[in-house]
C-alpha positions as CSV (number, residue, x, y, z in Angstrom):
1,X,-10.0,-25.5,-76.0
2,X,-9.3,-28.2,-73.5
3,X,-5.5,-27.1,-73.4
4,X,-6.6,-23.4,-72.3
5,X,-9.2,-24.9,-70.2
6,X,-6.7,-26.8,-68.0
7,X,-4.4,-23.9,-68.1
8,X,-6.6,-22.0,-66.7
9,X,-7.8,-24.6,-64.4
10,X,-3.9,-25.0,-62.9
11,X,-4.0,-21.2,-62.6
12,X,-6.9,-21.0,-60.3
13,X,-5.2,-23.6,-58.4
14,X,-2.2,-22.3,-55.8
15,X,0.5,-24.2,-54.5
16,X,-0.8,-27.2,-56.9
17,X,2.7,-28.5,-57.7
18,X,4.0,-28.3,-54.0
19,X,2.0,-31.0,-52.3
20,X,3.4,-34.8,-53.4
21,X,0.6,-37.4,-54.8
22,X,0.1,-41.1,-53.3
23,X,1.2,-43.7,-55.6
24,X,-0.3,-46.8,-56.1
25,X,2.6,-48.6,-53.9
26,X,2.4,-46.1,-51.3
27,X,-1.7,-46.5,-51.2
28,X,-0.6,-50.6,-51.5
29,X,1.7,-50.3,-48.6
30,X,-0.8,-47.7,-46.5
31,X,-3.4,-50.9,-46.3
32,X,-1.2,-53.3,-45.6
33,X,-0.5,-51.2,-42.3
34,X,-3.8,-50.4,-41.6
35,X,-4.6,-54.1,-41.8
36,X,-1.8,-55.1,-39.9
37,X,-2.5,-52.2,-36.8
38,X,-6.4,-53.6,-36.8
39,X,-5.5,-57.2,-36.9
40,X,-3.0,-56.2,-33.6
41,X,-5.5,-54.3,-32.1
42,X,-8.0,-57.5,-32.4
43,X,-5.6,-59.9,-30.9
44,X,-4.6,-57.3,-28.3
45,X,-7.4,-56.8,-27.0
46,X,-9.3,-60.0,-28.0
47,X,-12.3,-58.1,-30.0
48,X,-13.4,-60.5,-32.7
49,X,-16.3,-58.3,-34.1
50,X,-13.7,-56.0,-34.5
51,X,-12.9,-57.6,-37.9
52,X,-16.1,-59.9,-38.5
53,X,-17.6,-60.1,-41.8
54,X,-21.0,-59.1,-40.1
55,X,-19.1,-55.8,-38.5
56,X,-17.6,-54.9,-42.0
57,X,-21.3,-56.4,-44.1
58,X,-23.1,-53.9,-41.7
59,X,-20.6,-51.2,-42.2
60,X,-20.5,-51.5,-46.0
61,X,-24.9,-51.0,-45.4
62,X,-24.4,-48.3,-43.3
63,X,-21.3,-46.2,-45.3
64,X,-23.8,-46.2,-48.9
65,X,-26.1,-43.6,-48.5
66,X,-23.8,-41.5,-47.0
67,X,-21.1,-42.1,-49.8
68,X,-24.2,-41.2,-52.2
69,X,-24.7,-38.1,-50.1
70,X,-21.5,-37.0,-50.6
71,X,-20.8,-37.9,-54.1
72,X,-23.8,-35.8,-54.6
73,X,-22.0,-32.7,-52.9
74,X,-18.9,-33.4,-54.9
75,X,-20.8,-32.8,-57.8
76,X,-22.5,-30.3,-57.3
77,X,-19.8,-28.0,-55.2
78,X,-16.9,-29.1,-57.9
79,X,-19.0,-26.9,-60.3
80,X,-18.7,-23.8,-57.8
81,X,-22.2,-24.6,-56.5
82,X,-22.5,-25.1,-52.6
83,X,-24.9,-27.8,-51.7
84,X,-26.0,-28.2,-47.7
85,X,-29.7,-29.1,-49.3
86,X,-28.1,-32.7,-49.3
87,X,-30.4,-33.7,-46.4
88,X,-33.8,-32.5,-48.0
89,X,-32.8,-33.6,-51.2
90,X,-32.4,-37.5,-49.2
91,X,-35.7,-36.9,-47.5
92,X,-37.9,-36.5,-50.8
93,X,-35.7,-39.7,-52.6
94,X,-36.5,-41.7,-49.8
95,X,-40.1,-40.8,-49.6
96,X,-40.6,-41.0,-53.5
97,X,-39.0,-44.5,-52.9
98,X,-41.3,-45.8,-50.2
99,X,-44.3,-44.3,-52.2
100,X,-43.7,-46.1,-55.9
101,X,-41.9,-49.2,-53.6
102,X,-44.5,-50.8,-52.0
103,X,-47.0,-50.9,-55.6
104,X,-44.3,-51.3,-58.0
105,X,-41.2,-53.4,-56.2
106,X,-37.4,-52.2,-54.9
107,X,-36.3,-51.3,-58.6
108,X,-38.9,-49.1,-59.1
109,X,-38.7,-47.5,-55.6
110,X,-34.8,-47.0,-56.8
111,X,-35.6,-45.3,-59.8
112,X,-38.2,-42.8,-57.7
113,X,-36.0,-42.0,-55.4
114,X,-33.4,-41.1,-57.7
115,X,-36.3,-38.5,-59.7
116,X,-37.3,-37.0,-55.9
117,X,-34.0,-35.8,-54.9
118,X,-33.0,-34.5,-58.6
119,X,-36.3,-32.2,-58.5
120,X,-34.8,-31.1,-55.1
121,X,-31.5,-30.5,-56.9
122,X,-33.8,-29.0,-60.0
123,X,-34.7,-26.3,-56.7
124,X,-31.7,-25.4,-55.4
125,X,-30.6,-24.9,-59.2
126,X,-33.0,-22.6,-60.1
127,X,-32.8,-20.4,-56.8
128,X,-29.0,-20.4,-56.8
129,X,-27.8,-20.3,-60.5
130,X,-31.0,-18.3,-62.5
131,X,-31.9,-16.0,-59.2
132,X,-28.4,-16.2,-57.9
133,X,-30.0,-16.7,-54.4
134,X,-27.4,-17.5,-51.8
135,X,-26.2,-21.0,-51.4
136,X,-26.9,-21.7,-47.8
137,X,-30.4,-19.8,-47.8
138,X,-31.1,-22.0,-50.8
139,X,-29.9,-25.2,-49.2
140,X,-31.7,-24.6,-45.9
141,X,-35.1,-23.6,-47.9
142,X,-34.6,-26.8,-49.9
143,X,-34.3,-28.7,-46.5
144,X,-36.9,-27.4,-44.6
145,X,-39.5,-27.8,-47.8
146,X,-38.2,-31.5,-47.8
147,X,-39.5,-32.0,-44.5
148,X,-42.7,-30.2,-44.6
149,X,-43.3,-31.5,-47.9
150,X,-42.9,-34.9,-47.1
151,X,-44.4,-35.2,-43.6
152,X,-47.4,-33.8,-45.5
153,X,-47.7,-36.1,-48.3
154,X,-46.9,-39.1,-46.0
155,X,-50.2,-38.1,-43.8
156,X,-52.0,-37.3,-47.2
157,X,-51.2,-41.0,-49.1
158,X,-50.3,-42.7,-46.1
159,X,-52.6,-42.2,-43.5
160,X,-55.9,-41.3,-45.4
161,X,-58.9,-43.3,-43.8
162,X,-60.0,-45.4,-46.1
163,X,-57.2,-45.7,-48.6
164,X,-55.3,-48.6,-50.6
165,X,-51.9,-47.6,-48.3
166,X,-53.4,-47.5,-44.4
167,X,-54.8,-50.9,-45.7
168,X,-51.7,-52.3,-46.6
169,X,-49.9,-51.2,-43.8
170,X,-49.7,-47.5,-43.6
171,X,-50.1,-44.4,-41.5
172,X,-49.3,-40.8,-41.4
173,X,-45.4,-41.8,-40.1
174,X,-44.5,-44.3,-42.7
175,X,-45.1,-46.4,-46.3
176,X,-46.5,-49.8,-46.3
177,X,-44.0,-52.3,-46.7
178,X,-42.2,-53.0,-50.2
179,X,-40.9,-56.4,-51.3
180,X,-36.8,-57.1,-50.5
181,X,-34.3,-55.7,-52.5
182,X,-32.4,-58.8,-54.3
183,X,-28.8,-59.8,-52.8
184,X,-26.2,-61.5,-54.1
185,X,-23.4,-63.5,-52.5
186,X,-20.6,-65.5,-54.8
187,X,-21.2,-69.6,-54.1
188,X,-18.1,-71.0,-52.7
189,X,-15.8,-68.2,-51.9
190,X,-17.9,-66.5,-49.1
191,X,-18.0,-70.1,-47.4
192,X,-14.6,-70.4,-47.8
193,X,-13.6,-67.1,-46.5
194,X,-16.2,-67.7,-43.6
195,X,-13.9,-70.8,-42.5
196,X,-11.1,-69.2,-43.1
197,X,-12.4,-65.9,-40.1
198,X,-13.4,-68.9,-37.9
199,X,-9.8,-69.8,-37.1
200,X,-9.4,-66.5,-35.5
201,X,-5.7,-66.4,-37.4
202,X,-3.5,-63.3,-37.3
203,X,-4.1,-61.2,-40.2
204,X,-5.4,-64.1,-42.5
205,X,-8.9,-64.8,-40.6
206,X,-8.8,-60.4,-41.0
207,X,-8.3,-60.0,-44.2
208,X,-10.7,-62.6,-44.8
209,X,-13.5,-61.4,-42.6
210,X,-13.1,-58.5,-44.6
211,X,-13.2,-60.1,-47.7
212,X,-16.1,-62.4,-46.7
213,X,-18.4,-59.0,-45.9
214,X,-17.8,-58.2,-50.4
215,X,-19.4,-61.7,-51.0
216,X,-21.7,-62.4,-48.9
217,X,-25.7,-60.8,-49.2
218,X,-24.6,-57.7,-50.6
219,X,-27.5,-55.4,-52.1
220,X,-27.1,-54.6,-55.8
221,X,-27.8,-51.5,-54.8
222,X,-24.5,-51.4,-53.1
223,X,-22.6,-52.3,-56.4
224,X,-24.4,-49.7,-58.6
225,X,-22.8,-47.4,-55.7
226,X,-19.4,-48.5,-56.5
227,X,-20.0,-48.0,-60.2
228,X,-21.0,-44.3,-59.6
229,X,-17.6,-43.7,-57.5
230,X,-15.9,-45.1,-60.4
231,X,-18.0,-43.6,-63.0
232,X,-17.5,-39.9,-61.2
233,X,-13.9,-40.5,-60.9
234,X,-13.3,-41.2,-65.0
235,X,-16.5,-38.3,-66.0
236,X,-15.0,-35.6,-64.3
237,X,-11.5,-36.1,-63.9
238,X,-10.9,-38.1,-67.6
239,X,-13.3,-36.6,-69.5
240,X,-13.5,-32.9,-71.7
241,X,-17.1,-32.3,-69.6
242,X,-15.5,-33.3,-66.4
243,X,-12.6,-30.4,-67.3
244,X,-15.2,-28.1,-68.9
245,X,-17.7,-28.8,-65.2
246,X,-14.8,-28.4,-63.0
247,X,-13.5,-25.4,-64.6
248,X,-17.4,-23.8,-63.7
249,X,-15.7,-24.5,-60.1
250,X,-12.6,-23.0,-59.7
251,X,-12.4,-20.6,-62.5
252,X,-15.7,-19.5,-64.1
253,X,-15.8,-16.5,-65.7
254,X,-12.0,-17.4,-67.9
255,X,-14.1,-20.8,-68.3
256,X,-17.2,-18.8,-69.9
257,X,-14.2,-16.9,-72.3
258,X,-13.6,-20.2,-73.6
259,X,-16.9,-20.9,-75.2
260,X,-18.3,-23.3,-72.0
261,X,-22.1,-22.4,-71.2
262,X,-21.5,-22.1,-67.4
263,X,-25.2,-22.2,-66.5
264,X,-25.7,-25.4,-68.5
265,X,-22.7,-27.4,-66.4
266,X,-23.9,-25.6,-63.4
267,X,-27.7,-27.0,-63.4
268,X,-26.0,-30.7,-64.6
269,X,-23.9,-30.6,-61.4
270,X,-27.1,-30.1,-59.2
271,X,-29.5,-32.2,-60.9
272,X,-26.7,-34.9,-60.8
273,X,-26.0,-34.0,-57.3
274,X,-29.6,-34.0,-56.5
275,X,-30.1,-37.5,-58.2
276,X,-27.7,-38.9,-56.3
277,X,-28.2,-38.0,-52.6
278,X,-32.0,-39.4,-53.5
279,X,-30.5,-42.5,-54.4
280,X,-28.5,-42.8,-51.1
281,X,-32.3,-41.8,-49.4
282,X,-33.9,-44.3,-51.3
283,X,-31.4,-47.1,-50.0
284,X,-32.4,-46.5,-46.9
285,X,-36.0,-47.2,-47.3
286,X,-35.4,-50.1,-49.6
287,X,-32.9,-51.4,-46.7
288,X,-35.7,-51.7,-44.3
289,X,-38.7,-52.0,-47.0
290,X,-40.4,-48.9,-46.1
291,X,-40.3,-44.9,-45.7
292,X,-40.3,-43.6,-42.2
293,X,-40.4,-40.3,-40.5
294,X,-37.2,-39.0,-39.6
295,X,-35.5,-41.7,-41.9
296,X,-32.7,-40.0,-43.1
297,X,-31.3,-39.0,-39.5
298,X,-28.7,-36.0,-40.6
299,X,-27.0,-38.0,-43.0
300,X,-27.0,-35.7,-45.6
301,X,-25.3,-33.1,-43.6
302,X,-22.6,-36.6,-42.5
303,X,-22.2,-37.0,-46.5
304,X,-21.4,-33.2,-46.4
305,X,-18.5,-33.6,-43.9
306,X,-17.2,-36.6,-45.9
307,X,-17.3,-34.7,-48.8
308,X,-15.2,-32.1,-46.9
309,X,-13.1,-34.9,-45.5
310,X,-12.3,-36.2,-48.8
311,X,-10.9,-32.9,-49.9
312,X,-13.4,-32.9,-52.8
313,X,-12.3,-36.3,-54.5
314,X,-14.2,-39.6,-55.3
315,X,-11.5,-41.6,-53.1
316,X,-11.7,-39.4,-50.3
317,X,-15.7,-39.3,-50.2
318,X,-15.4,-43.4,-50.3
319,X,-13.3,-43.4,-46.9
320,X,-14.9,-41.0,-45.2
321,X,-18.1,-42.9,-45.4
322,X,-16.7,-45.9,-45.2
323,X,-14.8,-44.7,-41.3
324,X,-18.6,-43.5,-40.3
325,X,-20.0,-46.4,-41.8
326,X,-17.8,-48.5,-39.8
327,X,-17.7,-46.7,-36.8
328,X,-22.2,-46.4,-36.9
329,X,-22.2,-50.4,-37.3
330,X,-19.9,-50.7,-34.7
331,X,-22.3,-48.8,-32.3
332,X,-25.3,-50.6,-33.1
333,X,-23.8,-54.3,-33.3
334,X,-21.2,-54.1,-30.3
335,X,-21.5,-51.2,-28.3
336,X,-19.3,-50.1,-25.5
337,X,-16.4,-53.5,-25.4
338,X,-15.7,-52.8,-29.1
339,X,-15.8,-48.8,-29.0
340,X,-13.4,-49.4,-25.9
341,X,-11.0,-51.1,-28.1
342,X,-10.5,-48.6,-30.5
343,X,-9.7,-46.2,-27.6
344,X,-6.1,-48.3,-28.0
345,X,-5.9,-48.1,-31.7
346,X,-7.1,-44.2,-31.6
347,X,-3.9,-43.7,-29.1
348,X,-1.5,-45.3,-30.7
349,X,-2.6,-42.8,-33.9
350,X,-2.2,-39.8,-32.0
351,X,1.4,-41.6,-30.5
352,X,2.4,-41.5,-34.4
353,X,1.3,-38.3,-34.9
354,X,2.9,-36.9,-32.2
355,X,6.0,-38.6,-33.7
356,X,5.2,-36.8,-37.4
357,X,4.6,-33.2,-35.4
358,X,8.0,-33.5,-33.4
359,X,9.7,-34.4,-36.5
360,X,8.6,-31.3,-38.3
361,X,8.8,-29.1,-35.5
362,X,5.7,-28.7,-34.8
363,X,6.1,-29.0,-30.9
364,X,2.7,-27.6,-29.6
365,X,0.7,-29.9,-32.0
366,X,2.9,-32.6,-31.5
367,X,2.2,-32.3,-27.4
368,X,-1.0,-31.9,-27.4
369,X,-1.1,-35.2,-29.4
370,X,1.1,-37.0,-27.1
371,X,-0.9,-35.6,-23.8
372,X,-4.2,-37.0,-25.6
373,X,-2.8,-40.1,-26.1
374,X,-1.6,-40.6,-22.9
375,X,-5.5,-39.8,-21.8
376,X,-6.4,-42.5,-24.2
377,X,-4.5,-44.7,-22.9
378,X,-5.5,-44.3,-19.1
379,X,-9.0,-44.1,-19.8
380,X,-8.9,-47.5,-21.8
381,X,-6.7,-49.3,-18.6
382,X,-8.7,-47.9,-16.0
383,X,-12.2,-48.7,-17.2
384,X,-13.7,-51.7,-19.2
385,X,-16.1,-50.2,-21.3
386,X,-17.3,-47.3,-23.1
387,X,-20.7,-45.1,-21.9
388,X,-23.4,-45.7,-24.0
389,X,-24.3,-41.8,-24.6
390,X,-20.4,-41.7,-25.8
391,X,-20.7,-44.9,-28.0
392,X,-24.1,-43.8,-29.7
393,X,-22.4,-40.4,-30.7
394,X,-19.0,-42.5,-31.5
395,X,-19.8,-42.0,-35.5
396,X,-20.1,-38.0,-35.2
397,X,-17.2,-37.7,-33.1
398,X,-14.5,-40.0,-35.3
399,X,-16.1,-37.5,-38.2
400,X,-15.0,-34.2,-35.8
401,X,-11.7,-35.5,-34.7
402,X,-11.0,-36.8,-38.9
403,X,-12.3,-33.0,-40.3
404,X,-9.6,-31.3,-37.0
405,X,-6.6,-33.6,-37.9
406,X,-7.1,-32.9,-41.6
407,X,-8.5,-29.2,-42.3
408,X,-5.0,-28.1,-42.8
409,X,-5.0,-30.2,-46.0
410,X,-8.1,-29.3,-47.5
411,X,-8.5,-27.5,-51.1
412,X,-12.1,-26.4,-52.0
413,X,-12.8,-25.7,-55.8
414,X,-11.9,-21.7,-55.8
415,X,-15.2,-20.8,-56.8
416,X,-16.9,-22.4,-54.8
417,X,-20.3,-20.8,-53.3
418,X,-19.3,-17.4,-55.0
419,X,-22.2,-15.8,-57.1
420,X,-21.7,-15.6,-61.3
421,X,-23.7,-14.0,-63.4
422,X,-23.2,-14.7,-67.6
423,X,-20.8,-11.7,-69.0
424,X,-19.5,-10.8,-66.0
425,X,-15.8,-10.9,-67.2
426,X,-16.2,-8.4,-70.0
């Protein structure tokens, strides 16, 4: 069955064969350049936190729930099952998390969080697979229950008079405080590496600034989130129920001919899904030891567009929330100098692009790349900094100008967001 499976699975697929796959050398020799054009840009322009292992430690923080956000919507849409009730489904993990966190520790918190977004994702399964309710009303019900749900509660077991919770530290906006989250940072290579940054060398005090941000008080949260990139990578793409889920996606009903309970995979996806972007909310109220209002700021619809970004793959989900990530620690550590640097490094992209566009006669994209670039460059000459209404909203922009450059190359699952019903092939 798994032969007919990804038969049918190649069929649903168009233009499959056409498109040429990055090999481990090319990936190798992709990040080599990229390190080399950062390390440039930090000695052109003499921005140290461009590369610091706070910048990149801070980054690595801020990229986690998103990744989780959008490892959730891989899931979930890679079984044909759109999912923009991401943001809701973060809202109730990270209020189960600030509820259980402050009596029972971070673990526990962890584990709540991770049970409140998957009886969001339990929801949106029930309304979109059993009642075949449309995707988006589903995921925009399941968003605004989130919030009213949680608000509620919060003023409920919060901010009672009287109770255990206003004692400890509570009110009707936010948890009382839960115990840290243990970190862990390797003895003798992160001081090392540390030393190594301090001598401000070309590409070595980079690489190991870098480096030094993987060894140095990272949450173990943070780990178990690189486990569950790997982890989705080997289930569904090395793995019979990875073929038989994916399949749901692109090509359901020859799927169902083939003996695979569509329904079943189906509600996994979104329970998974769900699980997942409650984990991502969850880290954020373990992060700053409580549950607050407002807490998960639109990050589930940011883990959307990475999801989108990374053309519905692990790898890609991992660097799009890794360039917000980046680019929202940037914001909040630096501000305008650093933002201003990148203005550079985001011009001499578009001056390559230009080049790529020319080459394959694509004239009109190619100026338009080449005019922006030359505005880049102007703007980063003529001024010394960056306005701080344009460097707050840096993160959401690099996401807009990454989903433009790239939307030619994107491949949703077939199926996606299209309505099955059992026996509907016959």
């Amino acid at each position: 069955m798994s032969t007919d499976l990804k038969t049918a699975t190649k069929l649903a697929v168009p233009g499959r064969g056409g498109r040429r796959k990055l090999t481990y050398p090319w990936i190798l020799l992709i990040i080599a350049v990229g390190l080399v054009a950062v390390s440039a840009l930090r000695a052109i322009t003499g921005t140290g936190d461009l590369t610091s292992t706070g910048q990149f430690g801070a980054a690595l923080s801020a990229a986690v729930p998103i990744g989780l956000a959008g490892l959730g919507g891989l899931w979930s849409e890679r079984a044909g099952v759109v999912n923009i009730g991401l943001e809701g489904m973060m809202m109730l993990g990270s209020f189960a998390a600030g509820w259980v966190g402050w009596q029972h520790g971070p673990w526990a918190a962890a584990a709540a969080g991770i049970l409140g977004g998957a009886l969001g994702g339990l929801i949106h399964a029930v309304a979109t697979v059993t009642f075949g309710v449309d995707h988006i009303v589903s995921g925009v019900a399941v968003n605004i229950l989130a919030l009213g749900a949680t608000q509620y509660l919060a003023t409920l077991w919060f901010g009672q008079e009287g109770s255990a919770a206003m004692a400890a530290g509570g009110n009707d906006k936010q948890s009382p405080p839960m115990p840290d989250m243990p970190t862990f940072t390797v003895p003798g290579l992160s001081d090392w590496l540390n030393s190594l940054e301090g001598h401000h060398w070309f590409l070595v005090s980079d690489v190991a600034g870098i480096l030094g941000a993987a060894v140095t008080n990272v949450s173990w949260l943070t780990l178990l989130t690189i486990g569950l990139f790997i982890g989705t990578f080997y289930a569904l793409w090395r793995s019979s129920f990875g073929l038989r889920l994916r399949s749901c996606g692109e090509a359901p009903v020859s799927a169902e001919t083939l003996g695979v309970n569509v329904y079943s995979y189906k509600y996994a996806a979104v329970l998974v899904s769900g699980a997942l972007a409650g984990l991502g909310g969850a880290f954020l109220s373990i992060g700053v030891h409580f549950y607050q209002d407002g807490q998960t700021g639109g990050r589930g619809y940011i883990g959307l567009a990475t999801m989108i970004f990374g053309n519905w793959r692990p790898g890609g989900v991992a660097m799009g929330a890794g360039l917000f990530g980046f680019m929202d620690a940037m914001q909040l550590r630096s501000g305008g100098p650093t933002v201003h640097a990148l203005l550079l490094g985001l011009a001499a992209l578009l001056a390559v692009l230009a080049l790529l566009r020319l080459r394959a006669a694509k004239r009109a994209q190619a100026a338009v790349s080449a005019v922006a670039a030359a505005v880049l460059i102007g703007w980063y000459f003529l001024a010394d900094t960056v306005p701080l209404e344009l460097v707050e909203a840096s993160p959401y922009i690099a996401t807009l100008l990454v989903l433009a450059l790239f939307s030619q190359r994107l491949r949703p699952p077939k199926a996606n967001g299209r309505p099955y019903r059992r026996g509907q092939g016959a």
